[in-house]
TORVEXMI-201052 format. One line per 4 residues: number of its first residue (from 1); for each residue x, y, z of N, C-alpha, C, O. Coordinates in steps of 0.05 Angstrom, whole numbers, plus 32768, in hexadecimal, padded with zeros to 4 digits. Atoms other than C-alpha are relative to their C-alpha. Layout:
<sites>
NUM	X:Y:Z:X:Y:Z:X:Y:Z:X:Y:Z | ...
</sites>
This chain:
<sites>
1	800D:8018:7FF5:80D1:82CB:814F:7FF8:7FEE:7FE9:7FED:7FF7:7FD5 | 800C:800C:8015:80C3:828E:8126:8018:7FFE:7FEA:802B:800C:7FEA | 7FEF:8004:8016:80E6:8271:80E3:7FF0:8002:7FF0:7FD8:8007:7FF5 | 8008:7FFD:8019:80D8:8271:809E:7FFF:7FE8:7FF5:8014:7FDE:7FFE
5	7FF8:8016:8012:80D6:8232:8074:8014:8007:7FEC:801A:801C:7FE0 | 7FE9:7FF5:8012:810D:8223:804D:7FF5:800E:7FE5:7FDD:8012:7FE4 | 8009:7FF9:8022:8106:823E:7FFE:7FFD:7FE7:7FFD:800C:7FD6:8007 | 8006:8009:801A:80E3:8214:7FCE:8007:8001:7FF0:7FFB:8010:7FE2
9	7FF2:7FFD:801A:8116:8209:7F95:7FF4:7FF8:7FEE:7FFC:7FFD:7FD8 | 8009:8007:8021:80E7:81EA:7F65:7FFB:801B:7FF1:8008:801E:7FDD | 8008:7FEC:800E:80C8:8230:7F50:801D:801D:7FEB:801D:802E:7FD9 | 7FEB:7FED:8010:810E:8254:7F40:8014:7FEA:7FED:8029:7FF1:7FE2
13	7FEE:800E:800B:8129:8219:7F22:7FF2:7FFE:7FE4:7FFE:7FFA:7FCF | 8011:8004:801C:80EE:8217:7EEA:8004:8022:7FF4:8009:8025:7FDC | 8001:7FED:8013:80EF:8260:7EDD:801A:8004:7FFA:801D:8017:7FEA | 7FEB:7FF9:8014:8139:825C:7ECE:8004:7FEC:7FF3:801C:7FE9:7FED
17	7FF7:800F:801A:8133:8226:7E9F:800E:7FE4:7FFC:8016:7FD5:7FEA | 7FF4:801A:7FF1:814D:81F3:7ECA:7FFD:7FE7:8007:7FF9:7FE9:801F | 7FFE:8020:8002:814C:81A6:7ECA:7FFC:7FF8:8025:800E:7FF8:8035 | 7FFE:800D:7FE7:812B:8189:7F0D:7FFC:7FDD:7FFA:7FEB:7FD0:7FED
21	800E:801F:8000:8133:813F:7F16:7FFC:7FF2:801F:800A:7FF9:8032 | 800A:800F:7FF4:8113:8112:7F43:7FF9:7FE2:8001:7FFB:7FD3:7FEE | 8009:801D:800A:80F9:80CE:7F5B:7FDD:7FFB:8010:7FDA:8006:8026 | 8014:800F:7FFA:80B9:80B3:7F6C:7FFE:7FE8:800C:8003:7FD2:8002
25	7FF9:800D:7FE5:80B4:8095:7FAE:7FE8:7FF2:8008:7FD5:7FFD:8013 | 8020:8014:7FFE:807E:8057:7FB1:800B:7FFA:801F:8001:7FE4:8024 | 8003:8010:7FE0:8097:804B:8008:7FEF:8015:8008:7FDF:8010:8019 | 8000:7FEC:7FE9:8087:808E:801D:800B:8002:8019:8000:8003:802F
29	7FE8:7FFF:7FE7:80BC:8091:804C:800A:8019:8007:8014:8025:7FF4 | 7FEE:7FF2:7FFB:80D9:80C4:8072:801A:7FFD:7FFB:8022:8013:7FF3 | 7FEF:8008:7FF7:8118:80A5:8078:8009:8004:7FDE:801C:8012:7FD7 | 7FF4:7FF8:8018:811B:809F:8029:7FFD:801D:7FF1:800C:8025:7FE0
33	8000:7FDE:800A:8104:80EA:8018:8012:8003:800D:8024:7FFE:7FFD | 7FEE:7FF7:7FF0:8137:80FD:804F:801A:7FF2:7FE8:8029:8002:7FDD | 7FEA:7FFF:8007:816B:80D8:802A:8007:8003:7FDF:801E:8002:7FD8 | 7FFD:7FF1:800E:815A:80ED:7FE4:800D:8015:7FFB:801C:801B:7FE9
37	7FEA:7FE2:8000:816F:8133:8000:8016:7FFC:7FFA:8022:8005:7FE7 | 7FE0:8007:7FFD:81AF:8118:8013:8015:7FF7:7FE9:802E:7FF6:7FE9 | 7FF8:8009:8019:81B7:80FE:7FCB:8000:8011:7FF2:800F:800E:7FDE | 7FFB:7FE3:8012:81B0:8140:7FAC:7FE3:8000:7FE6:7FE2:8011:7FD4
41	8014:7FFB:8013:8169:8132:7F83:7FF7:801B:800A:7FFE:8029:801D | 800C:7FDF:7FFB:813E:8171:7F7B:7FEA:7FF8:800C:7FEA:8003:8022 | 801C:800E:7FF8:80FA:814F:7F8B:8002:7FE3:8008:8014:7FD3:8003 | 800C:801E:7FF8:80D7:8111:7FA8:7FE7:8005:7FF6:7FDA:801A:7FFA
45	801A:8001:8014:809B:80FF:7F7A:7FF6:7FF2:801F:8005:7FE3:802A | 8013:8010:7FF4:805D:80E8:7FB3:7FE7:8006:7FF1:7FDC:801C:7FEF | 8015:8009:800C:8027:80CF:7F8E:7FF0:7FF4:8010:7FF3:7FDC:8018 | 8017:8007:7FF3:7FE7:80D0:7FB3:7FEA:7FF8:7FEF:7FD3:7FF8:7FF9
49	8016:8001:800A:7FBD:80C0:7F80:7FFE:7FDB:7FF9:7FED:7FCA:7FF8 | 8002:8029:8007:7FD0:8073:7F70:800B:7FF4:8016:8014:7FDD:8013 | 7FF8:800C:7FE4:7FE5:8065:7FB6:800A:8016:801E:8000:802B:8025 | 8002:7FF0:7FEC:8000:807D:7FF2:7FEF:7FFF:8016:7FDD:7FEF:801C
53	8017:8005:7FF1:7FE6:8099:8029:7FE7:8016:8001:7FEC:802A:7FF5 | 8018:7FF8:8001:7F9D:80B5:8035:800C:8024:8005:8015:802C:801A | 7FF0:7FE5:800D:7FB5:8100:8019:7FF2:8014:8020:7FFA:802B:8024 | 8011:7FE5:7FEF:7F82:8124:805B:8010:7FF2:8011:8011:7FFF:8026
57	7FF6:8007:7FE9:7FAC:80F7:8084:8018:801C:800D:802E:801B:8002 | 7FEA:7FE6:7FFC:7FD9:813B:80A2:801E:7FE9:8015:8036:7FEC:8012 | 7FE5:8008:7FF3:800A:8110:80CE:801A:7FF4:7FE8:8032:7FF8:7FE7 | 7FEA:8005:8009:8025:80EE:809A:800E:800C:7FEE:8026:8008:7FEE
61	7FFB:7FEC:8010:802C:811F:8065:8018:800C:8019:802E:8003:8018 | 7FF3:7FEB:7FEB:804C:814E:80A1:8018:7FF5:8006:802A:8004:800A | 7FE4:800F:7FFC:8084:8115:80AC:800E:7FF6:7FEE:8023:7FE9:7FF2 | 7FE7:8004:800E:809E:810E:806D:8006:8026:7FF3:801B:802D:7FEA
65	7FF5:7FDD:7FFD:809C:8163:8065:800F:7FFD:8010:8026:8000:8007 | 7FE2:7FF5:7FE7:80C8:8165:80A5:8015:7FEA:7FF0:8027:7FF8:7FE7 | 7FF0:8009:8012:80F0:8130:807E:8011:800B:7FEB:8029:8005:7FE7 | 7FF5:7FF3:801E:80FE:8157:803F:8004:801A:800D:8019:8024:8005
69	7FE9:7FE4:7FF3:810E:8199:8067:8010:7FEB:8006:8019:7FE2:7FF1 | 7FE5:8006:7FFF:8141:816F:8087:8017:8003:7FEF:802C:800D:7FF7 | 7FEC:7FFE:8015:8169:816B:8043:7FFD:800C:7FED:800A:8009:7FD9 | 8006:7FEB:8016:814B:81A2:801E:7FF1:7FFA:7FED:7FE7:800E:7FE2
73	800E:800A:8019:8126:8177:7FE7:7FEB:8004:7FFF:7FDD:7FFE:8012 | 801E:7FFD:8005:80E7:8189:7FCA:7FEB:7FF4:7FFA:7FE6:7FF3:7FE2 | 8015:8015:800F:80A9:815B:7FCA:7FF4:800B:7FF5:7FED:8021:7FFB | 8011:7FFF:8019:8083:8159:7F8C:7FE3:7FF6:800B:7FE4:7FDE:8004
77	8013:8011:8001:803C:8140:7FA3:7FE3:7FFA:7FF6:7FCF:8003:8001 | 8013:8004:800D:800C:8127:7F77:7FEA:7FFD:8010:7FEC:7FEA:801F | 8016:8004:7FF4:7FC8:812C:7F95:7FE9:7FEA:7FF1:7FEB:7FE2:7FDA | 8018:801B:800E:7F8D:80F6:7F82:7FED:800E:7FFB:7FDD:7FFF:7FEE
81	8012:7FF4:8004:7F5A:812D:7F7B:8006:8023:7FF8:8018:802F:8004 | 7FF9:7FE3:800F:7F5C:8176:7F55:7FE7:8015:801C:7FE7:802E:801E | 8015:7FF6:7FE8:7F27:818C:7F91:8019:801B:800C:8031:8018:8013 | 7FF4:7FE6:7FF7:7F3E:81D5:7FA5:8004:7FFE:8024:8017:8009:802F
85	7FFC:8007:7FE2:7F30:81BB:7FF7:8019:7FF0:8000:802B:7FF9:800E | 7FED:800B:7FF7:7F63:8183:7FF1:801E:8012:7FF2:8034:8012:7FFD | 7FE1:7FE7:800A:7F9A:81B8:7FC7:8006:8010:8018:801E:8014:801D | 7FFC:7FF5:7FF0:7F8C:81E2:8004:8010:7FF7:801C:8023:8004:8026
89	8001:800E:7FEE:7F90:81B4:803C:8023:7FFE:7FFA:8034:8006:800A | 7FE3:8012:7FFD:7FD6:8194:8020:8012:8019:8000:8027:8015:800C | 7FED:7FEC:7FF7:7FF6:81E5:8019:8001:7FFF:8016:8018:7FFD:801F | 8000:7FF4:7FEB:7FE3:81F1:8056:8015:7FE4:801B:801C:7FE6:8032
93	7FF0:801D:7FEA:8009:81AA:807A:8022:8004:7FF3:8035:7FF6:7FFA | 7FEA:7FF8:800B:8043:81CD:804C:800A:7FF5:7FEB:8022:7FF5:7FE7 | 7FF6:8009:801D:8048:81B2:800C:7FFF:8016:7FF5:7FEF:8027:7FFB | 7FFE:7FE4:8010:805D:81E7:7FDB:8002:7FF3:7FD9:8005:8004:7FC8
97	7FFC:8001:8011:8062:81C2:7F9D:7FE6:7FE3:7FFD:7FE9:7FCC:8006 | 8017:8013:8006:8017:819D:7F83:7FFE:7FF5:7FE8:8000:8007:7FD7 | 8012:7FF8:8014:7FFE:817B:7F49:7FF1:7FEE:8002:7FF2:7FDC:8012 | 801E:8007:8003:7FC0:8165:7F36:7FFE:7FF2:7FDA:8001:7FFA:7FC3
101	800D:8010:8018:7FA8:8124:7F0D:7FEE:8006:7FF1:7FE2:801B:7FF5 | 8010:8005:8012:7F7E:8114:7ED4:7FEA:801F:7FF9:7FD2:801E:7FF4 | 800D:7FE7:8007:7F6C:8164:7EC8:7FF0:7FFA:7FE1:7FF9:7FEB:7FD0 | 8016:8007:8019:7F32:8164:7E8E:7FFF:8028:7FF7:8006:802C:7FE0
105	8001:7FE9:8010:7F2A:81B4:7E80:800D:8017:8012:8015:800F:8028 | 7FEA:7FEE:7FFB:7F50:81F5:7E92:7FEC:8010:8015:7FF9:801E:8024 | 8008:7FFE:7FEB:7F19:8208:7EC0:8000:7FF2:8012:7FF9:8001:8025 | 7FFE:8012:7FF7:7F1E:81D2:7EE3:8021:8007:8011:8025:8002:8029
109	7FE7:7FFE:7FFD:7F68:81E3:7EE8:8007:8023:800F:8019:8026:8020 | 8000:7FE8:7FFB:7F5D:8234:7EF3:7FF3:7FFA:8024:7FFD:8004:8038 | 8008:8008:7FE9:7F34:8217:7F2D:8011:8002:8013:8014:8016:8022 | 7FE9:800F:7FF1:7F69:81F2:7F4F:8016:801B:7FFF:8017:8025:8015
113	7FE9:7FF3:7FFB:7FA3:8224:7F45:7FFB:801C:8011:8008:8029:8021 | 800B:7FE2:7FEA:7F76:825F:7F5F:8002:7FF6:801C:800D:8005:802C | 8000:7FFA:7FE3:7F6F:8242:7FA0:8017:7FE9:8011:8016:7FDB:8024 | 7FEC:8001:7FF9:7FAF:8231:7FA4:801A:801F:8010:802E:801F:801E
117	7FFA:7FE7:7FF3:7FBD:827E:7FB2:7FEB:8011:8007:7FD3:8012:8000 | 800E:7FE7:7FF0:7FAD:82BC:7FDD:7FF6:8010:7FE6:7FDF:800F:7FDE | 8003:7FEB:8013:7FB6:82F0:7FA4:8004:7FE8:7FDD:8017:7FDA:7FD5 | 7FFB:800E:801E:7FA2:82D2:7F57:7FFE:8014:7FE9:7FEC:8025:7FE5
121	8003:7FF0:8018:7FB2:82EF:7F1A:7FF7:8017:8001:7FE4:801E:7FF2 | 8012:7FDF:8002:7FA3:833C:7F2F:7FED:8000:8011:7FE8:8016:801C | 8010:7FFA:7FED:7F6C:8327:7F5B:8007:7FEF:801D:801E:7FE7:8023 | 7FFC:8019:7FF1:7F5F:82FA:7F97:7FFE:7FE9:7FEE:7FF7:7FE5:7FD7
125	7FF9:801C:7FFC:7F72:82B4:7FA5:7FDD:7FEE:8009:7FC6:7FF7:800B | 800A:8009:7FF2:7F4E:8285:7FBD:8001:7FE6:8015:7FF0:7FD5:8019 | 7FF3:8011:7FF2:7F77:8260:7FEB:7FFA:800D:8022:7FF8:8026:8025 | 800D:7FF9:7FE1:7F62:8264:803F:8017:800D:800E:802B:7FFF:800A
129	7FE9:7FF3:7FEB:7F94:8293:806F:7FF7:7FF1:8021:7FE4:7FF4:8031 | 8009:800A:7FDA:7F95:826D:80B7:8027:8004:8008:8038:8014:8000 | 7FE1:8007:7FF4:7FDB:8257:80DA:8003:7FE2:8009:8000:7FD4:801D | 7FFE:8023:7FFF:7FE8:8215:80C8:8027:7FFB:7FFD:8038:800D:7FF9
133	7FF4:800D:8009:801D:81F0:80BE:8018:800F:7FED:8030:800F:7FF3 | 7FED:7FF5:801F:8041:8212:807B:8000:801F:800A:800D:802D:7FFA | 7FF6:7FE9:7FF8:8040:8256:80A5:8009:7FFD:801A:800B:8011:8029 | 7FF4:8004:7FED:805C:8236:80DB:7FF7:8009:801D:8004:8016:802E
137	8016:7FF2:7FF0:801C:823F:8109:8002:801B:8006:7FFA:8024:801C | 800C:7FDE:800A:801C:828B:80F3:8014:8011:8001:8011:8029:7FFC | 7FEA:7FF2:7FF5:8068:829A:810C:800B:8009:7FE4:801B:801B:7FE5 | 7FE8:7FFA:8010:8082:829D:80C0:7FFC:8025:7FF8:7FE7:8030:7FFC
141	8004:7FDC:800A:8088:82EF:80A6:7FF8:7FFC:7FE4:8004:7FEC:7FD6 | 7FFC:7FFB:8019:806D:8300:8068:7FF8:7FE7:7FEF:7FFB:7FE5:7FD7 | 8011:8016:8008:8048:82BD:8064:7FF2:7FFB:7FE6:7FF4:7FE6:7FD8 | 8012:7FFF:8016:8017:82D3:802E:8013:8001:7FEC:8010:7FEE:7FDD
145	7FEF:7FF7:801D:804D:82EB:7FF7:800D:7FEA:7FFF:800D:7FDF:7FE9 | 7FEF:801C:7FFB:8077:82AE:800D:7FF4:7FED:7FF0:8000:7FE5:7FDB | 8005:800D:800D:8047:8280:7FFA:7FF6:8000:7FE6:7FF3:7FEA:7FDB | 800A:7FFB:801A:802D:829D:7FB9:801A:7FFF:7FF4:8019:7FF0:7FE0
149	7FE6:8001:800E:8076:82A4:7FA2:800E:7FE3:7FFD:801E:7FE0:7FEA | 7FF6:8013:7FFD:8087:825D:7FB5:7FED:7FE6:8004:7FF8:7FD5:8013 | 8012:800F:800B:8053:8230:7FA8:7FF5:7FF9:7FE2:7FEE:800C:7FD4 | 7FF5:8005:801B:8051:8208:7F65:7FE9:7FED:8008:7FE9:7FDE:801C
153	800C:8011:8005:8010:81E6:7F4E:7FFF:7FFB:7FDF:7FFB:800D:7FCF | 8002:8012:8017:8011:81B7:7F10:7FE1:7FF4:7FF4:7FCA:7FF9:7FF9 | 8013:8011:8013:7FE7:818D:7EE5:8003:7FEF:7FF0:800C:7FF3:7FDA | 7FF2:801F:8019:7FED:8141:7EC6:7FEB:800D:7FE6:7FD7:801B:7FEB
157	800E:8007:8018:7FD1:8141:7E80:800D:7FDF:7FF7:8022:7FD3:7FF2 | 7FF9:801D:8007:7FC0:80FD:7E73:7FE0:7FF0:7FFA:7FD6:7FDA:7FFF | 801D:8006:8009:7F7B:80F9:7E5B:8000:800F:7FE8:800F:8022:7FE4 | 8001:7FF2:801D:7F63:810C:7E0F:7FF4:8013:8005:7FFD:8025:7FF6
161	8004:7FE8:7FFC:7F3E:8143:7E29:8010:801C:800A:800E:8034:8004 | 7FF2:7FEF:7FF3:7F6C:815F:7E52:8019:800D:7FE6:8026:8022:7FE7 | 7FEB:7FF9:800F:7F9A:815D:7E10:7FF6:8012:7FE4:8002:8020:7FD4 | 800F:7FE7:8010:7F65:8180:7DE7:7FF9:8012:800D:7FEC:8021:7FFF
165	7FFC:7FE4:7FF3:7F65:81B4:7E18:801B:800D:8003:801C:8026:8006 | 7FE4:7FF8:8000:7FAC:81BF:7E1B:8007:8017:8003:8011:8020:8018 | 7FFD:7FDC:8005:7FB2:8208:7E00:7FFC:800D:800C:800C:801F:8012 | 800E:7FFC:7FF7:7F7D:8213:7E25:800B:800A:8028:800B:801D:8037
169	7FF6:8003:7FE7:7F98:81FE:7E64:801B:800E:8012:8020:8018:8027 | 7FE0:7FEF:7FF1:7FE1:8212:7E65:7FF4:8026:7FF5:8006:8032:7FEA | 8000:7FDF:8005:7FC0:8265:7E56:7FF4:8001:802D:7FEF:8013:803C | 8011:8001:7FE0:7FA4:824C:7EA5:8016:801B:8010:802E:8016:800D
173	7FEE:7FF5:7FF5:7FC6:8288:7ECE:800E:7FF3:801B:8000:7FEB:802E | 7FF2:8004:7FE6:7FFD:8275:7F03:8005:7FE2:7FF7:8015:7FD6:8005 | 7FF7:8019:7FFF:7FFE:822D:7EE2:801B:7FFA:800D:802B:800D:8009 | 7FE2:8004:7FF5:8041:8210:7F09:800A:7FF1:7FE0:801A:7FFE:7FD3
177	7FF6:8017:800E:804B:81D0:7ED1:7FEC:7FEF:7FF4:7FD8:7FEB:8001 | 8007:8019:8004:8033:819C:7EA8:800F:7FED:7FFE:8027:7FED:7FF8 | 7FF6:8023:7FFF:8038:8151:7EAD:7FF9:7FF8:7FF9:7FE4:7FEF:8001 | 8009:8019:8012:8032:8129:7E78:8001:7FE6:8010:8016:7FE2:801C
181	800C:801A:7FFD:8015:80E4:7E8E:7FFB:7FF1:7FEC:7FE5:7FEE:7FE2 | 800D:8014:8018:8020:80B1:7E5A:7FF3:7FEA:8001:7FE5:7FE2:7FEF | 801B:8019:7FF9:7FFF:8074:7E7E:7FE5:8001:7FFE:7FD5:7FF4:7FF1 | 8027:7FFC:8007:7FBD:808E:7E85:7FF9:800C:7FEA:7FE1:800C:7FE5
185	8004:7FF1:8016:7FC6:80B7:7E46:7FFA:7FE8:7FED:7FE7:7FEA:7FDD | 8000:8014:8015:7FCE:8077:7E1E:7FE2:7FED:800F:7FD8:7FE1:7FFB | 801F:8010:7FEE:7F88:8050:7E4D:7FF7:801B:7FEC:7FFC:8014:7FD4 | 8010:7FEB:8007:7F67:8096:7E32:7FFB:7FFF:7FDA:7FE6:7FFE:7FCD
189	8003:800F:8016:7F7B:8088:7DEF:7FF7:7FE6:7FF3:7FF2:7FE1:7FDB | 800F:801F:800B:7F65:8040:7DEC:8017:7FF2:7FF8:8013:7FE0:7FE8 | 7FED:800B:800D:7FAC:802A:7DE1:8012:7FFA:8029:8028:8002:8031 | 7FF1:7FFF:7FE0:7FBB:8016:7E37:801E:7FF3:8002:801E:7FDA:8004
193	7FE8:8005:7FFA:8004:800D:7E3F:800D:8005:7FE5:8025:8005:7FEA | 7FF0:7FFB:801E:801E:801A:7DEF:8008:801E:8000:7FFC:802E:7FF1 | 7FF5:7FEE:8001:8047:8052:7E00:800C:800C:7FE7:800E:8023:7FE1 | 7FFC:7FF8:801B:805E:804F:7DBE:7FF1:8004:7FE8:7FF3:8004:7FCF
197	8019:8008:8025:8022:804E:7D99:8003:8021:7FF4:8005:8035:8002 | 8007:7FE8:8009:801E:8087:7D65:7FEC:8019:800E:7FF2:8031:8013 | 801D:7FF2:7FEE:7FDF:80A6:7D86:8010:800C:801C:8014:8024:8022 | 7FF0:7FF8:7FE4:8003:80A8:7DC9:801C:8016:8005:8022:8027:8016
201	7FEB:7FF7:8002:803F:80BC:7DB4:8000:8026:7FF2:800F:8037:7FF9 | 800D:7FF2:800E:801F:80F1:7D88:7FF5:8015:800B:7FF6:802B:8000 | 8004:7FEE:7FF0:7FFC:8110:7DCC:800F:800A:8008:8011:8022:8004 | 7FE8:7FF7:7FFC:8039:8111:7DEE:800B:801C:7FFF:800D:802E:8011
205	7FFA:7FED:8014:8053:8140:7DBA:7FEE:8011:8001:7FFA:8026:8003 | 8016:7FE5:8003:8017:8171:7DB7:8007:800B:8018:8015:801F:8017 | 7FFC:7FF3:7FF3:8018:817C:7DFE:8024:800E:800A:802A:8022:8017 | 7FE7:7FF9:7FF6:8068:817E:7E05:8006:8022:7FEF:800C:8038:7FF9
209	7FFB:7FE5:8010:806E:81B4:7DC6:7FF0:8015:8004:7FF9:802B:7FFF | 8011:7FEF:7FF4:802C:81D8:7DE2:800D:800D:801B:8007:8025:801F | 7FF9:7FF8:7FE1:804C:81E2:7E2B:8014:8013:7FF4:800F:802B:7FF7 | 7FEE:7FF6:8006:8095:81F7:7E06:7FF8:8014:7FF6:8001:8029:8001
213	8006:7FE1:8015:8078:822C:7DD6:7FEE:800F:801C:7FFD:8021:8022 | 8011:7FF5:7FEB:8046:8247:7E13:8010:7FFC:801C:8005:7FFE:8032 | 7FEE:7FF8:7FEA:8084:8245:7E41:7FF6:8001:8020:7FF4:8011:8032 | 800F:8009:7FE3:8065:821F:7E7A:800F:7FE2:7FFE:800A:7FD0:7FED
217	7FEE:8019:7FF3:8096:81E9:7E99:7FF3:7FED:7FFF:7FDE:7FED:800B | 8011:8021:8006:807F:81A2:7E87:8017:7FED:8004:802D:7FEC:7FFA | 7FEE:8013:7FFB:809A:8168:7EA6:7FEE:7FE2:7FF9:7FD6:7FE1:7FF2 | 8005:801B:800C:8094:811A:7E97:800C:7FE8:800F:8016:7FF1:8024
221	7FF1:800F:7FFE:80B3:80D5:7EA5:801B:7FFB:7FF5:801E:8006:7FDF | 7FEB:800D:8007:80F2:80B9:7E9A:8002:7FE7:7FF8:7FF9:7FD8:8009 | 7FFA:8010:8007:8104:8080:7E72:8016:7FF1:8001:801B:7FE0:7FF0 | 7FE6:8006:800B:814B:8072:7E84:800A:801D:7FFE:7FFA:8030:7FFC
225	7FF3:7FE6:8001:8181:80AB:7E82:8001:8001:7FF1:8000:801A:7FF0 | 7FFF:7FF7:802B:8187:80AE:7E32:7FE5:800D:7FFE:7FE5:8023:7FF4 | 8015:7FF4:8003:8138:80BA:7E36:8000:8023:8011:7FF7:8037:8006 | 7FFF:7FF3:7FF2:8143:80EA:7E6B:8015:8020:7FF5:8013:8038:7FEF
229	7FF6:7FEA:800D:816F:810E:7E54:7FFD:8013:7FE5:8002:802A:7FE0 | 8010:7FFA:8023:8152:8111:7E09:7FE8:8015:800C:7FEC:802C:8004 | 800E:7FF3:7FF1:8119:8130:7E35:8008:801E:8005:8000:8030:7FF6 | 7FF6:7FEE:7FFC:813E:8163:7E57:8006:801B:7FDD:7FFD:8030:7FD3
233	8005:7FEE:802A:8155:817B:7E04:7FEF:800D:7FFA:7FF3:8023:7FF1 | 8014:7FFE:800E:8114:817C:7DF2:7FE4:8012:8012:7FCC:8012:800E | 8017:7FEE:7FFB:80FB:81B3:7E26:7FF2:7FED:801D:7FE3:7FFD:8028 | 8009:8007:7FE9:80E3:8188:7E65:800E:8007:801F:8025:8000:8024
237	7FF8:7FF4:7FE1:80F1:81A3:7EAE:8006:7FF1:8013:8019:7FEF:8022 | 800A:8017:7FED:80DA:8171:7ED1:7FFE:7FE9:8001:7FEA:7FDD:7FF9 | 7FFF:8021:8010:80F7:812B:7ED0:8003:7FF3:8015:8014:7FF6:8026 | 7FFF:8011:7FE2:80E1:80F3:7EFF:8016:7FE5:7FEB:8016:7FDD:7FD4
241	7FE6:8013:8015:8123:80C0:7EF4:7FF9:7FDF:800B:800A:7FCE:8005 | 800F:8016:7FF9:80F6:8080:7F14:7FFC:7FFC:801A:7FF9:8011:8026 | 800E:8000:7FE7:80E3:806A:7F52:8012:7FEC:801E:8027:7FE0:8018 | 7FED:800B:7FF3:8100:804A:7F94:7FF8:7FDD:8001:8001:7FCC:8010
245	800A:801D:7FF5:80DB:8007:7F88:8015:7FF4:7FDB:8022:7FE0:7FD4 | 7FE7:8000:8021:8105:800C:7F3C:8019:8002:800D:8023:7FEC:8008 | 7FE9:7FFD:7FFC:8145:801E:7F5D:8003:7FEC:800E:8016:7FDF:8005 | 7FFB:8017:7FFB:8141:7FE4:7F8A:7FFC:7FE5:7FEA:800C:7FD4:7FE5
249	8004:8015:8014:812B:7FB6:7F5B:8018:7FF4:7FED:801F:7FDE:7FE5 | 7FE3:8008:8016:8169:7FC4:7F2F:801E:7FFF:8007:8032:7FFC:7FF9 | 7FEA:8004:7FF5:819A:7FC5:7F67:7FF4:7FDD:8008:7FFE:7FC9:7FFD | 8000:8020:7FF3:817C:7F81:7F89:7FFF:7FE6:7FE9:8005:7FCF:7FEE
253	7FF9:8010:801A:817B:7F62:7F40:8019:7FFA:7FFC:8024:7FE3:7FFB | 7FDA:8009:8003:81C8:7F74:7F36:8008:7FF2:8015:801B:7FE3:800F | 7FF4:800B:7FF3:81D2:7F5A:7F78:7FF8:7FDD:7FFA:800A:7FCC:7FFC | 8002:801C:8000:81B4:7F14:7F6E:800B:7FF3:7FE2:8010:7FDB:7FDF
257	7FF4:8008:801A:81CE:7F11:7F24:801D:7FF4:8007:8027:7FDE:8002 | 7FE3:8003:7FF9:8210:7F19:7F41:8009:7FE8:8010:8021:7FE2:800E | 8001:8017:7FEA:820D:7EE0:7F73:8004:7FEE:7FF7:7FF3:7FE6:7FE8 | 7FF6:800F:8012:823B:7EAA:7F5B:7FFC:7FE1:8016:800A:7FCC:8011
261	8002:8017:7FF5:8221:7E76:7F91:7FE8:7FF3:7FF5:7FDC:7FFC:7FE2 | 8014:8000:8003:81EE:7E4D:7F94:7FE0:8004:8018:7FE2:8008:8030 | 8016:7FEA:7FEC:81A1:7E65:7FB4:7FE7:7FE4:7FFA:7FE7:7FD4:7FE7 | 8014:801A:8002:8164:7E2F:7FBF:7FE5:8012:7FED:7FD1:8006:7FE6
</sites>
């Protein structure tokens, strides 16, 4: 009686070492997560924290999940708050893959990932058992192991604290990932938008070589496929390749470049 949700490929794709890429979807659309699948990405980046929609809202969340089962693809969704109620709330509407902004210390972070599960690190969880949604109002088997096996929470680093905790942070048990955040990393430094500034560039690097040696999957932006791929080289998992308001932009550009009439 009852189905299972499909697998969660982000979690076997990081522990074998494996390159997920993605895009970061400013409509929130069904229609475009649905046809990401169809495109063969691994993820859809939804970022609730700089837009979107209101993250407790459950309908809409719920209709772009039935979306992404349709074509298998995995949303990524950044939450706007590290709050252990809203981590809960969004497993349970079936998101399996979280992370969480502007983290400041590794308790803060141990917090969040505990009650993201039943069973933590040897002891309990502290994540709620009902029949929602992500057990498929209570029909799925084997529910509890399911979701502890297949549920993936993260963490941006993108604050100077968060990057003098670092060490600290990735020893967090069950961490899924970090996410370097160089926008707000460089506001935090006092240098807002100089991605290249020494300082910036300098964090970067701490947390990227900190994650690699402490063998905890760390993902980032994309600059372009040369950046992207330099990326990939250099140890990153997790590469968002830009967004759908970028991909239009640089198709509706070529198209009006190309336009050999004339336009008022």
């Amino acid at each position: 009686m009852g189905s299972s949700p499909a697998a969660n490929e982000l979690p076997a794709t990081l522990q074998e070492g494996d390159v997920a890429l993605g895009l970061l979807d400013s409509t929130y659309s069904p229609t475009v997560m649905e046809f990401c699948g169809e495109l063969g990405l691994d993820f859809v980046w939804l970022d609730l924290e700089h837009g979107g929609p209101d993250p407790w809202h459950a309908p809409t969340l719920e209709h772009l999940l039935l979306a992404a089962e349709r074509t298998g693809i995995d949303p990524l969704v950044r939450l706007p708050d590290t709050d252990p109620t809203l981590v809960r709330k969004a497993l349970d509407l079936g998101v399996r893959n979280l992370f969480l902004p502007r983290v400041e210390s590794a308790q803060e972070v141990h917090r969040a990932v505990r009650s993201a599960r039943y069973r933590y690190d040897g002891g309990p969880g502290d994540r709620g058992l009902a029949a929602p949604r992500a057990s498929r109002w209570g029909l799925t088997e084997e529910y509890v192991e399911r979701e502890d096996e297949q549920t993936v929470v993260g963490v941006t680093i993108e604050t100077t604290d968060s990057v003098d905790a670092i060490d600290e942070i990735l020893d967090v048990p069950e961490l899924g990932f970090v996410f370097i955040g160089p926008f707000d990393l460089s506001v935090s430094l006092g240098h807002p938008g100089e991605l290249d500034h020494p300082e910036v560039e300098e964090a970067v690097e701490t947390v990227r070589s900190a994650a690699v040696d402490a063998e905890v999957p760390v993902g980032g932006l994309g600059f372009g496929m040369d950046d992207v791929n330099e990326k990939a080289e250099n140890g990153y998992q997790i590469l968002h390749l830009g967004s759908t308001t970028g991909a239009l932009q640089t198709a509706i550009e070529g198209w009006l470049d190309a336009f050999e009439g004339e336009r008022s």
